[in-house]
matplotlib code that plots the C-alpha trace (Angstrom):
import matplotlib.pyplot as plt

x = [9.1, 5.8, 7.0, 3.4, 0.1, -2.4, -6.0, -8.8, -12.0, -10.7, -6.9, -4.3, -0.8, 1.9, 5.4, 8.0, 11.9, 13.5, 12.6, 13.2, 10.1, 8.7, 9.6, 8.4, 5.0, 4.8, 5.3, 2.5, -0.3, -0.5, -0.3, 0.6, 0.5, 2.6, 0.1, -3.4, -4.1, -4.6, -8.3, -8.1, -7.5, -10.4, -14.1, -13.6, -10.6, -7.9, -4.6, -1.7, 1.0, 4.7, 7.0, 10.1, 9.5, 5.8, 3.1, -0.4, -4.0, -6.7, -10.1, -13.4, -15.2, -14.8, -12.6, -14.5, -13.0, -13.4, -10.9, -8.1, -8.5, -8.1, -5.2, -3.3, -3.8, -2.8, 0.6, 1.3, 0.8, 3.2, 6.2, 5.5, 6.5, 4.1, 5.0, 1.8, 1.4, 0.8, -1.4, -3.7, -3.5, -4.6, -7.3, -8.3, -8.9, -10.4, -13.4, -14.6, -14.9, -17.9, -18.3, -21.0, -21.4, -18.9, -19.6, -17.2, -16.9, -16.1, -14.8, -14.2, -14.0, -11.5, -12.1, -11.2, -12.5, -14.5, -17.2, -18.6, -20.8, -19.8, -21.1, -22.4, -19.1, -19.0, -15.3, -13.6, -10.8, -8.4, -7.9, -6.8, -3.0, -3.9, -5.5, -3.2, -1.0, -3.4, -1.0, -1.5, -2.6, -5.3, -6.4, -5.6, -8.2, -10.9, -10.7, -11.0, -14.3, -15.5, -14.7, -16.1, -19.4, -18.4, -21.8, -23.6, -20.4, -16.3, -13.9, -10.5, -7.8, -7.2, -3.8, -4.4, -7.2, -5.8, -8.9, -10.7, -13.7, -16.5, -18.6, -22.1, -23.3, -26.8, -29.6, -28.1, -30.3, -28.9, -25.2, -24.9, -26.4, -23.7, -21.1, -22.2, -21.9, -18.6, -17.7, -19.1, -17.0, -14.1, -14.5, -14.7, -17.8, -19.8, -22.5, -24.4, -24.4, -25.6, -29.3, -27.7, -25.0, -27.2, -29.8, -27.2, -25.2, -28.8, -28.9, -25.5, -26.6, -29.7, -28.1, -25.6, -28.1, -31.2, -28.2, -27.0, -30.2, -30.8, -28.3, -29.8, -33.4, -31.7, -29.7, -33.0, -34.9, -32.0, -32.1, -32.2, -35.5, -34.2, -33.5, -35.5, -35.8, -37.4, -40.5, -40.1, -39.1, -41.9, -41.6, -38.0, -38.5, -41.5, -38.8, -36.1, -38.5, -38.5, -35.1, -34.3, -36.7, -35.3, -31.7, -31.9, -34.5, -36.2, -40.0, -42.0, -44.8, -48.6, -47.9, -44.5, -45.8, -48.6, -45.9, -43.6, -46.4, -47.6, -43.7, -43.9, -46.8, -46.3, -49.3, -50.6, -47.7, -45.1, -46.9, -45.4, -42.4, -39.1, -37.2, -34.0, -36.5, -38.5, -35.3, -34.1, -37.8, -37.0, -33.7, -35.2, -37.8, -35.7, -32.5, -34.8, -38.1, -39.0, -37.4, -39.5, -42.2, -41.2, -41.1, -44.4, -46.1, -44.5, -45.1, -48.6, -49.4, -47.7]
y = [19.1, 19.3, 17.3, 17.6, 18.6, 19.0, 19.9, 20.9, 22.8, 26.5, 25.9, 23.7, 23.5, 23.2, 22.2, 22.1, 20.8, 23.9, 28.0, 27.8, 26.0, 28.4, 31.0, 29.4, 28.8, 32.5, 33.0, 30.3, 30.9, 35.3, 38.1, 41.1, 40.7, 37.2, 36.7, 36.9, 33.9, 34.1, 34.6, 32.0, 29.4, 29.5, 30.9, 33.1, 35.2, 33.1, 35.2, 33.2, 33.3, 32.1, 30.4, 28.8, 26.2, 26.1, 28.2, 28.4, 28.6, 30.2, 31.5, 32.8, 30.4, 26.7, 24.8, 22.3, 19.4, 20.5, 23.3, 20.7, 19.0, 21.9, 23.5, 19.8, 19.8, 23.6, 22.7, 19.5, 21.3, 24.5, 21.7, 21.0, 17.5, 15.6, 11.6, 9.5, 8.5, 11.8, 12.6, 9.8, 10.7, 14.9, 13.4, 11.4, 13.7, 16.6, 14.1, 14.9, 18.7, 19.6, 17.3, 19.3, 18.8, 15.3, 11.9, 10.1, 6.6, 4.2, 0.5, -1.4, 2.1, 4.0, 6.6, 5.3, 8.3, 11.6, 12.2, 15.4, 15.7, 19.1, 20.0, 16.3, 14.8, 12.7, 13.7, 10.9, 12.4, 9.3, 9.5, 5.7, 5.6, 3.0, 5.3, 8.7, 7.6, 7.8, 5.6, 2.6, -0.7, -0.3, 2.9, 0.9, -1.8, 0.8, 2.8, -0.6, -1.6, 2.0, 1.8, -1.3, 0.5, 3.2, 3.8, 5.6, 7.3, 8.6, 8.3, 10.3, 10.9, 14.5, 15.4, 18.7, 18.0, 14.3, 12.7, 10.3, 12.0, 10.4, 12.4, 11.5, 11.0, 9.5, 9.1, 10.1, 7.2, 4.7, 6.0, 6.4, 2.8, 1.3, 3.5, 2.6, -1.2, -0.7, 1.2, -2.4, -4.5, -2.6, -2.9, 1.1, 0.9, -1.6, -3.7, -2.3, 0.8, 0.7, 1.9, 4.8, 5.8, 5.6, 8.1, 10.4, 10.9, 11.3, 13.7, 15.4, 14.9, 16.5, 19.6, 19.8, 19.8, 22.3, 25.0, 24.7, 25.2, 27.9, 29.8, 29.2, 30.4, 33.1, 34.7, 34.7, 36.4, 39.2, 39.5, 43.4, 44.3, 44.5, 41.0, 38.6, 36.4, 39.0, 38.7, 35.4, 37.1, 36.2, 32.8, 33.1, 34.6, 31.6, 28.7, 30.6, 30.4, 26.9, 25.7, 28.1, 25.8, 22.4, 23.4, 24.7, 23.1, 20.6, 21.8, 23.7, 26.5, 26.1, 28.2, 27.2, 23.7, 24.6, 26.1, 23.1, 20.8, 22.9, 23.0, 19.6, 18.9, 21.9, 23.6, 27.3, 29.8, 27.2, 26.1, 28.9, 28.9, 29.1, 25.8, 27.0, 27.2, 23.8, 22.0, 22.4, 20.8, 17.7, 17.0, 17.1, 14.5, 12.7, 11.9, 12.4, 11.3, 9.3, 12.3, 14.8, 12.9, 12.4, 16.5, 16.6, 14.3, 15.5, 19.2, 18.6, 16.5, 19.7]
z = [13.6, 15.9, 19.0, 21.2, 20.2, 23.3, 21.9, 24.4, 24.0, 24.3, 24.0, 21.7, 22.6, 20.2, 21.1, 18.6, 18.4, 17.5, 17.6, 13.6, 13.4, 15.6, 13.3, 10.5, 12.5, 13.0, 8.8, 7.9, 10.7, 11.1, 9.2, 11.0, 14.4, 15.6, 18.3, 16.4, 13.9, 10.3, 9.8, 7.4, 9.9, 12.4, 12.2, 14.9, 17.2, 17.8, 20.3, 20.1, 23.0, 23.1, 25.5, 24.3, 21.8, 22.6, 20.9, 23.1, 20.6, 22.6, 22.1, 24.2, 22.2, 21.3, 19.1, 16.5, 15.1, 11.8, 12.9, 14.3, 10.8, 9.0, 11.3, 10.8, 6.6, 6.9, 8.7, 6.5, 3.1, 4.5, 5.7, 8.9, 10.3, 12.3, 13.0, 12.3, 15.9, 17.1, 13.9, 14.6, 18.5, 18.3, 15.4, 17.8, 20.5, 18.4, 18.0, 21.3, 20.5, 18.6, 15.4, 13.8, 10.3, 10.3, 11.0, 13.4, 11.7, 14.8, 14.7, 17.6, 19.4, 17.7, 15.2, 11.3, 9.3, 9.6, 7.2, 6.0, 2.4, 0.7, -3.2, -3.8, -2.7, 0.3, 1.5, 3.7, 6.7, 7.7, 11.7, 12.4, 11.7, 9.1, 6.7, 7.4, 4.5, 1.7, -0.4, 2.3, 1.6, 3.7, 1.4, -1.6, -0.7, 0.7, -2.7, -4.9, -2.8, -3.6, -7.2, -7.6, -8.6, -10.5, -11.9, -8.5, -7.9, -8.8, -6.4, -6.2, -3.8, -2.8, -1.6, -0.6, 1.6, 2.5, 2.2, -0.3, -2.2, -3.6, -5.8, -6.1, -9.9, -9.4, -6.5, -3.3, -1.3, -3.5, -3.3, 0.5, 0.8, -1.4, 0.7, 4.1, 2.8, 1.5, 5.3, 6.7, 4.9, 5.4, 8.8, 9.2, 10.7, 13.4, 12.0, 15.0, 14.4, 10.6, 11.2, 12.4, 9.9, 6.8, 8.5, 9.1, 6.2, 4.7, 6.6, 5.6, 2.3, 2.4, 4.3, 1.6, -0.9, 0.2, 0.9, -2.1, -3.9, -1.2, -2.5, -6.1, -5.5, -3.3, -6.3, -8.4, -5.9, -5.8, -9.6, -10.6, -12.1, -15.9, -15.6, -17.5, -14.5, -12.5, -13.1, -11.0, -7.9, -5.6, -6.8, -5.8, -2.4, -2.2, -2.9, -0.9, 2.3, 1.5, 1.3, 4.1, 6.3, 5.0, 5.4, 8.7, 10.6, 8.0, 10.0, 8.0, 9.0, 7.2, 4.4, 3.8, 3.8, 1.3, -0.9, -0.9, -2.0, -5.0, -6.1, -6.2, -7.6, -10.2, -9.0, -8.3, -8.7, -9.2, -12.2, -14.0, -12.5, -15.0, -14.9, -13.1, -10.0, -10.9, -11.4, -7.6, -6.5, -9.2, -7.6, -4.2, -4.6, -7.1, -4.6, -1.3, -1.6, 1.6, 3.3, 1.7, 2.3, 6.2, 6.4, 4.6, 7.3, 10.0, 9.5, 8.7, 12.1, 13.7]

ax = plt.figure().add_subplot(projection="3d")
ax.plot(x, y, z, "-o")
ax.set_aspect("equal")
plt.show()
């Protein structure tokens, strides 16, 4: 069993009952050398250092939460014990590393869920003790408002992640509007702070979304030259510049600009563009039109 769990920017402490949980720590979280993590684990070098019952994390750089969240789920799913109170306490604290990529819903100052949107699914983390037991009747009532549309979206538990998923099947705008609603009445989010949740997860959303379709346009422009999609390369490279811009810093330069509006309008090259290409243009005005249409103003004023 995990007795203490002490999470700071460049270091996380881990203090456990007994050295045969140590041991079994060492088994689950390196590989060959007992003081360097798995590679798995973390995005970058992580040395490990022992004292007792107490294993020491460190790194040059910076621990996200996304890590801590990951590390916990990884030591749950390989038989670690961790009471709920210290769960929901080192959840709690990893939301003042960095959050990039998650949404820290807040209610009445306390952290209920993190939010991140991966592969059209909007993917819910419980940090309040109330939720951590995704069988809860707190969870129970959460999932039933979700469901209670089931024609925008499908919701699911996921055990192995422990978190609630909720994959988009229509319009995006129109999902995330029902879902921020539903994080209202369940009291997972402040009423005050609304107008700046739904913006966000748009945003998540449409990150989500233009590197996914990056990685489309990107395999098309890579095609080998015996390919029968070949002959679209330059298209390809055209709409790769494109979603490179959106998904990274959503500005776009003249040309890019010039390029993105003829894609959507199906005009110059784009108007003989194959429909694997055209397709990725349709689903970006479809599910974010005011947003294109923000990018499109703003880049052109710039």
């Amino acid at each position: 069993m995990i007795k203490t769990i002490i999470v700071t920017k460049k270091q996380i402490d881990l203090l456990f009952t007994d050295l045969n949980t140590i041991e079994h720590f060492i088994k689950t979280f390196t590989v060959l050398d007992k003081h360097k993590a798995a590679k798995a684990l973390f995005s970058h070098a992580v040395t490990i250092n022992y004292d007792n019952n107490k294993a020491t994390l460190s790194t040059t750089q910076q621990f996200s939460y996304s890590e801590v969240n990951h590390m916990v789920n990884y030591m749950l799913n390989h038989g670690f014990r961790i009471n709920a109170d210290l769960l929901a306490e080192t959840l709690k604290k990893a939301c003042n590393l960095d959050t990039h990529n998650f949404f820290i819903c807040n209610y009445s100052n306390n952290p209920q869920f993190s939010i991140n949107i991966y592969n059209n699914t909007i993917i819910m983390h419980p940090i309040s003790k109330n939720y951590l037991d995704l069988l809860s009747q707190e969870n129970k009532s959460l999932i039933n408002l979700l469901e209670s549309d089931d024609t925008t979206c499908d919701v699911t538990v996921n055990n192995t992640t422990r978190s609630i998923d909720i994959v988009i099947l229509k319009n995006v705008y129109k999902t995330i509007e029902h879902f921020v609603d539903i994080l209202l009445k369940a009291n997972i989010i402040e009423q005050s702070d609304k107008d700046d949740v739904l913006p966000t997860l748009i945003n998540l959303a449409f990150r989500d979304f233009t590197t996914h379709e990056l990685k489309i346009v990107k395999n098309i422009a890579q095609y080998p030259n015996d390919h029968s999609l070949s002959k679209y390369k330059n298209i390809a490279k055209n709409a790769e510049t494109i979603f490179s811009h959106l998904a990274n810093d959503q500005h776009l330069d003249s040309q890019s600009l010039n390029q993105l509006k003829n894609a959507l309008n199906n005009r110059g090259d784009f108007s003989t563009a194959p429909c694997i290409i055209m397709q990725s243009f349709k689903k970006l005005d479809k599910n974010f039109h005011k947003k294109v249409q923000y990018i499109l103003s703003k880049s052109t004023h710039n």
